[in-house]
N, C-alpha and C positions, 0 to 999 in steps of 0.2 A: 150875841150870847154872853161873851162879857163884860159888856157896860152895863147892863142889868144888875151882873154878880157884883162888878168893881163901885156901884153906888150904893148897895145894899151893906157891904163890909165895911170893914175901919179900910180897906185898900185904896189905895188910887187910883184911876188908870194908868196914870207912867208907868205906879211900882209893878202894875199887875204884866204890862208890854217887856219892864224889865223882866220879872220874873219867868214871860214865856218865851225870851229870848237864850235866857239861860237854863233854863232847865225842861224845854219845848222839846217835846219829842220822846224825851225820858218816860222809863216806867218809875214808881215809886222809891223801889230799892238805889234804885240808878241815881235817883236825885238824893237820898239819902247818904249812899256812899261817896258821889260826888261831894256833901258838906260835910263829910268828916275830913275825906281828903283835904279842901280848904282849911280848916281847923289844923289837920295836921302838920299841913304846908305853915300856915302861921306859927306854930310851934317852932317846929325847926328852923326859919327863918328867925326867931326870937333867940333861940340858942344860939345861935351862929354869931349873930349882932352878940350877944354878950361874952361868950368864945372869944371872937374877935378882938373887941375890946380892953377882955381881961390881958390876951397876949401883945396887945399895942402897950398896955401900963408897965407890965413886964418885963418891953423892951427897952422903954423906957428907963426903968430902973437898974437895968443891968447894965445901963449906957452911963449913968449916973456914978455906978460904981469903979 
């Protein structure tokens, strides 16, 4: 059933084996809330890293003083 769809798309087979690996099983909503979550998660791991960072500089400078 989808190597038909996975040759007829810009898809591949891997991405398509990927894609029902992760998101298999799900209804739509479910796979949708799932990639905001990821998004999310990227966000605040981005914050943090830069959080982070800025209080490593900071201790730095107060070590300086």
């Amino acid at each position: 059933m989808f190597q038909g769809y996975a040759v007829d798309t810009v898809f591949g087979q891997s991405t398509l084996y990927k894609w029902r690996s992760k998101y298999g099983g799900m209804e739509v909503y479910d796979a949708r809330r799932f990639k905001e979550l990821e998004e999310e998660n990227l966000r605040l791991k981005q914050m943090y890293a830069d959080l982070s960072l800025k209080n490593r500089l900071q201790e730095e400078i107060i070590k300086k003083l």
